[in-house]
C-alpha positions as CSV (number, residue, x, y, z in Angstrom):
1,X,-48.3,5.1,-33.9
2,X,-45.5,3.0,-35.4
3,X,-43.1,6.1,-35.1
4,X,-43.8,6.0,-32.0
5,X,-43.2,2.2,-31.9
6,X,-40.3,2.6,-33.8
7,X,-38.9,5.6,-30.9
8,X,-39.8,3.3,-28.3
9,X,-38.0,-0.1,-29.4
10,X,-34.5,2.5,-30.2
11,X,-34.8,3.5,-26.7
12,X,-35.1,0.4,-25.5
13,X,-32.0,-1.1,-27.8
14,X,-29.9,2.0,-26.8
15,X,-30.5,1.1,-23.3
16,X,-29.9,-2.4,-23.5
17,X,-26.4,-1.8,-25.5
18,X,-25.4,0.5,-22.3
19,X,-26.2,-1.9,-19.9
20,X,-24.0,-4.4,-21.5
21,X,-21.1,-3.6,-19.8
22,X,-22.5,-4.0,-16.5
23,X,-23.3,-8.0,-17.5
24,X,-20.2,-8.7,-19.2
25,X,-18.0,-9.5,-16.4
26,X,-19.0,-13.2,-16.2
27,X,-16.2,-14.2,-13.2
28,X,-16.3,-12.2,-10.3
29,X,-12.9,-12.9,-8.0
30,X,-14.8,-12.5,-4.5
31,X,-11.7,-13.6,-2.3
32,X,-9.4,-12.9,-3.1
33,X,-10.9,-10.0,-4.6
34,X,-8.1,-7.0,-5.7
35,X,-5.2,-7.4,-7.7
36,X,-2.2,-7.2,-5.2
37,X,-3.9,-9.2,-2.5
38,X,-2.2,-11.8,-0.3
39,X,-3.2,-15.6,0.5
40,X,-1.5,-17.3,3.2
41,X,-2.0,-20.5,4.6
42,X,-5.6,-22.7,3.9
43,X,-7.2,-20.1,1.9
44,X,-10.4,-19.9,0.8
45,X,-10.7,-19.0,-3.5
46,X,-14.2,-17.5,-3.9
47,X,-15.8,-16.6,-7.3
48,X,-19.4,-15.6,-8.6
49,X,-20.4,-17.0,-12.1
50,X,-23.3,-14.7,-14.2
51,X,-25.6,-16.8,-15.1
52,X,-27.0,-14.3,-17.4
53,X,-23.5,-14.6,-19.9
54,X,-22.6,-18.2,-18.7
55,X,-25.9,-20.1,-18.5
56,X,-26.2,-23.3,-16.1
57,X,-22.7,-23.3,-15.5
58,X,-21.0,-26.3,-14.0
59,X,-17.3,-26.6,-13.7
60,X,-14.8,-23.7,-12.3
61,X,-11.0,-24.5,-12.1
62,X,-8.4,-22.4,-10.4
63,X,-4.6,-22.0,-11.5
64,X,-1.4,-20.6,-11.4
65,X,1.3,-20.8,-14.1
66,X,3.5,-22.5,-11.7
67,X,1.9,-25.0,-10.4
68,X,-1.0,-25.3,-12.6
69,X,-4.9,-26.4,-12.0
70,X,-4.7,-26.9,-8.2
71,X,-8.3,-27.0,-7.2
72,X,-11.7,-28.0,-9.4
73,X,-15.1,-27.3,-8.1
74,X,-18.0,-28.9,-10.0
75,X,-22.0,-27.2,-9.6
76,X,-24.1,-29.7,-9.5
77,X,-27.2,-27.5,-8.4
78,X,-27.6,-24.5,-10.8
79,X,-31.0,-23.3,-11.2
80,X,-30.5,-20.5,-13.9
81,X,-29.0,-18.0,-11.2
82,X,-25.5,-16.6,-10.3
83,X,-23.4,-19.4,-9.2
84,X,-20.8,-19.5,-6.4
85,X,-17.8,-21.8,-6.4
86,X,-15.6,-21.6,-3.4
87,X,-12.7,-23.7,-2.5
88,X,-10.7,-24.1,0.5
89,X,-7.2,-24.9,-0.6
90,X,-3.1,-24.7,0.8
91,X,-1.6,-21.9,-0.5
92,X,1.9,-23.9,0.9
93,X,1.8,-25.9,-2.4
94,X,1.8,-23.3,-4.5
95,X,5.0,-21.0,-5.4
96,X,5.6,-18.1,-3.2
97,X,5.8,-15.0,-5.8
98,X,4.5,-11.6,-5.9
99,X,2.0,-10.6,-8.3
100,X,0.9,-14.5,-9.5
101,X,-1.6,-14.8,-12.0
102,X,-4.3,-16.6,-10.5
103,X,-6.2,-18.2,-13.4
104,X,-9.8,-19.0,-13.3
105,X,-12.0,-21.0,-15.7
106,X,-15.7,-21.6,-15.3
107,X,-17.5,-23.4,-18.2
108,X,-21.0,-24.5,-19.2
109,X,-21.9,-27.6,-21.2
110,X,-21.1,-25.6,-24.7
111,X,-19.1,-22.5,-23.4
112,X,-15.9,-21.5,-21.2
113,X,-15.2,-18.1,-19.6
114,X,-11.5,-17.3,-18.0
115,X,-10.7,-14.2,-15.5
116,X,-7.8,-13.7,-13.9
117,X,-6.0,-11.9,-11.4
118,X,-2.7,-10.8,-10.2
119,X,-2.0,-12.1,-6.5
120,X,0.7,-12.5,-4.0
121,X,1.3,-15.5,-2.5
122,X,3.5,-16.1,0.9
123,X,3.9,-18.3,3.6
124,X,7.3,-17.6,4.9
125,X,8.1,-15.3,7.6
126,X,10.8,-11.9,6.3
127,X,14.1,-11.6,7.1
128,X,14.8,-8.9,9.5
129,X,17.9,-7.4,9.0
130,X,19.5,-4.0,9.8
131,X,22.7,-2.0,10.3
132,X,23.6,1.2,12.4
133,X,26.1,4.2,11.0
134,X,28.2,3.9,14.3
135,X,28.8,1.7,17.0
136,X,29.3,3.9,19.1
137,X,28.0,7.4,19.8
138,X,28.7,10.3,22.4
139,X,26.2,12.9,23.6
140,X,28.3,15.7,22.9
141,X,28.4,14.6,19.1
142,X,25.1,15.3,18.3
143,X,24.7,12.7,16.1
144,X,22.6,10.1,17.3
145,X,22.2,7.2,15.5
146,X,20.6,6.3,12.2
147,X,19.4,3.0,10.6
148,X,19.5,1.4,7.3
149,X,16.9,-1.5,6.9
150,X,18.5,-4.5,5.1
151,X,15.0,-6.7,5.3
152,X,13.4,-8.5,3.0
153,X,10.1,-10.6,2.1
154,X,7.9,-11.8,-1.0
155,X,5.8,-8.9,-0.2
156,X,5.7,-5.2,1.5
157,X,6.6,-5.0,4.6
158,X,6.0,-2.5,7.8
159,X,8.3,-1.6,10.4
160,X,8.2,-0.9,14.3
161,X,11.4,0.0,15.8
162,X,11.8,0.1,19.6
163,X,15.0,2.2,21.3
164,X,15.7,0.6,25.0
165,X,18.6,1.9,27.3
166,X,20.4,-0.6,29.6
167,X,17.7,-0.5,32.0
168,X,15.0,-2.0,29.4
169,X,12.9,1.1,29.3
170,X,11.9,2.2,25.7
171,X,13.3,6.0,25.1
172,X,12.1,6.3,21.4
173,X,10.1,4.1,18.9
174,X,9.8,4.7,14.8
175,X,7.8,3.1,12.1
176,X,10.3,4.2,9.5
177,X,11.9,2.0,7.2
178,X,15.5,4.0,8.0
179,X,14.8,6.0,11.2
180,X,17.4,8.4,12.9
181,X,17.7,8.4,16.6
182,X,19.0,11.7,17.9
183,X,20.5,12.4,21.1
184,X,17.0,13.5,22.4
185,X,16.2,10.3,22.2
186,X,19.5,8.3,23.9
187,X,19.5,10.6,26.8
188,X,21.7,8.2,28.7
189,X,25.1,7.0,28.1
190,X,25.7,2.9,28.0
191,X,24.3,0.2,25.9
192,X,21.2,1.1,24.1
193,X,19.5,-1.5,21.6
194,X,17.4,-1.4,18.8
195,X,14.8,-4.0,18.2
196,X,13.5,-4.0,14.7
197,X,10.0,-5.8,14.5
198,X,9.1,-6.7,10.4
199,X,5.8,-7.8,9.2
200,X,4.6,-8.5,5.6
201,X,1.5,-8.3,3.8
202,X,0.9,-11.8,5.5
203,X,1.3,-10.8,8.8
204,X,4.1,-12.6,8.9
205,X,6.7,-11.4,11.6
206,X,10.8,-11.3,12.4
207,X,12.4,-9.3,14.8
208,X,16.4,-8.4,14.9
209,X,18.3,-6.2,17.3
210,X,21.4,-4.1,16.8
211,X,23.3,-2.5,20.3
212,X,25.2,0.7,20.2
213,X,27.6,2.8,22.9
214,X,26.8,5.8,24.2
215,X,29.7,7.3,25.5
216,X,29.5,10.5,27.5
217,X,28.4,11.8,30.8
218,X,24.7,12.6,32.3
219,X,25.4,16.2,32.0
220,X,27.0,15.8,29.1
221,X,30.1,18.1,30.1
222,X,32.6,16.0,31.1
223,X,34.9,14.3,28.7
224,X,33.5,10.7,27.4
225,X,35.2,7.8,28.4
226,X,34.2,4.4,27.0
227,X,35.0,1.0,25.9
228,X,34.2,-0.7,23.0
229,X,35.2,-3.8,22.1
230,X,38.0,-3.6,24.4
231,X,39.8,-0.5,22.7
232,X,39.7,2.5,25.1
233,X,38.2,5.7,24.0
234,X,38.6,8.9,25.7
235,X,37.5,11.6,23.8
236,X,36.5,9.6,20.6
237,X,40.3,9.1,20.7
238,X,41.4,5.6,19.1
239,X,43.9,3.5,21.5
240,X,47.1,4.6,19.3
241,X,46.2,8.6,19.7
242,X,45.8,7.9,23.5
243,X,48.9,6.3,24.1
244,X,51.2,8.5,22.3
245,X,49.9,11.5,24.3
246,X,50.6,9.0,27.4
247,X,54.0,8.9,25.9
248,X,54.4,12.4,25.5
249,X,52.9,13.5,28.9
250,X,54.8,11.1,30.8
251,X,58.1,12.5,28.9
252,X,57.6,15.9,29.3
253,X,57.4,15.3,33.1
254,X,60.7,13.4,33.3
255,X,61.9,16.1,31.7
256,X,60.4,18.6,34.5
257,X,61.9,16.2,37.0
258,X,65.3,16.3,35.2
259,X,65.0,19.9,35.4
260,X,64.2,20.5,38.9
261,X,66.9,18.2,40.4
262,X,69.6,19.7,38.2
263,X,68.7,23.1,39.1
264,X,68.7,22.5,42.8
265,X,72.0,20.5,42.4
266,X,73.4,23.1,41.1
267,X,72.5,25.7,43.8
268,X,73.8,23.3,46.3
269,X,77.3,23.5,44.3
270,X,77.3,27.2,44.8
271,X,76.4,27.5,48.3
């Protein structure tokens, strides 16, 4: 029998030392709750004492290394459960950061337990900013246009580009950071602008927009013509190309002209 005792209470002790673990964790972060979360605004800071490793607890402050203690929340009505302190603070105060160590300490009359956890914290809308590889275009190039996001923000961000012809009408959208917009997607020729729409982890938004040329024809056979900034393309030609084969052309038929009247003067002359 007091083998059998003895089996029994080592069971019982084994299982016991296994199910330590599971008690251990004496603060619980609730909300926020993951490490990498975001708080924005009046947030509410949520965490679950264990009784069971921090008896009759009464006291739970919450920091960061900035700012310091910014909120204390006092129990007053433990009854040897799990106790919840909850807050509702500004997150405005505190320093905008990623991955802040949120600091929480709970304490009993004799005893004080810490947790903490790595947060972001922002409260200010991202900068939207972006820049395209040409300014202008033609359909027969093939190229299209790409972007290279210049954003940035206290924490991720996603992306929604929109591609509108002159008209208004969207012809493509991406949710790339740096999309590419081929000719498939112009389709037209004239202004087309790209409207860059940025939010963070805070749902935060900014919006930009960037306007490109497409130069060209519907049917994309006749030679482009545009103008960009006031400097005359035909071709892709730049201004200084197209004026010295203006130059050219209009010397070569002088020359023609030159030609022609001296060679019918001098028929005249032998008639």
């Amino acid at each position: 029998m007091k083998t059998k005792n003895k089996f029994l209470i080592s069971i019982l002790g084994l299982f016991l030392i296994m199910s330590l673990p599971m008690v251990l964790g004496t603060i619980t972060f609730i909300t926020p709750s993951t490490a990498g979360d975001t708080v924005t605004g009046t947030f509410m800071f949520n965490v679950t004492v264990t009784n069971a490793t921090l008896p009759n607890s009464t006291l739970c402050t919450f920091a960061t290394p900035v700012f310091g203690i910014f909120a204390n929340v006092s129990n007053f009505s433990y009854l040897g459960v799990d106790s919840v302190y909850n807050v509702s603070n500004s997150t405005i105060v505190l320093t905008e950061g990623a991955d802040v160590v949120l600091t929480v300490n709970c304490t009993n009359e004799t005893t004080t337990e810490q947790n903490t956890l790595l947060i972001n914290i922002d409260n200010t809308n991202p900068t939207c900013a972006f820049t395209t590889d040409l300014a202008t275009t033609s359909r027969q190039s093939g190229s299209g246009i790409t972007v290279a996001d210049e954003s940035s923000d206290t924490t991720d961000l996603t992306y929604s580009y929109v591609l509108t012809n002159e008209a208004g009408t969207s012809t493509a959208t991406s949710t790339s950071q740096n999309p590419n917009f081929a000719n498939g997607d112009i389709g037209d020729i004239g202004d087309f602008t790209v409207t860059s729409t940025i939010t963070d982890e805070a749902s935060l938004q900014s919006s930009c927009t960037q306007t490109f040329f497409v130069t060209g024809s519907d049917s994309g056979d006749v030679l482009p013509i545009a103008l960009i900034s006031g400097i005359p393309f035909i071709g892709g030609l730049d201004q200084t190309t197209i004026i010295i084969i203006v130059i050219v052309t209009i010397a070569i038929v002088l020359v023609v002209v030159v030609v022609i009247f001296w060679f019918v003067g001098k028929t005249k002359k032998r008639k």
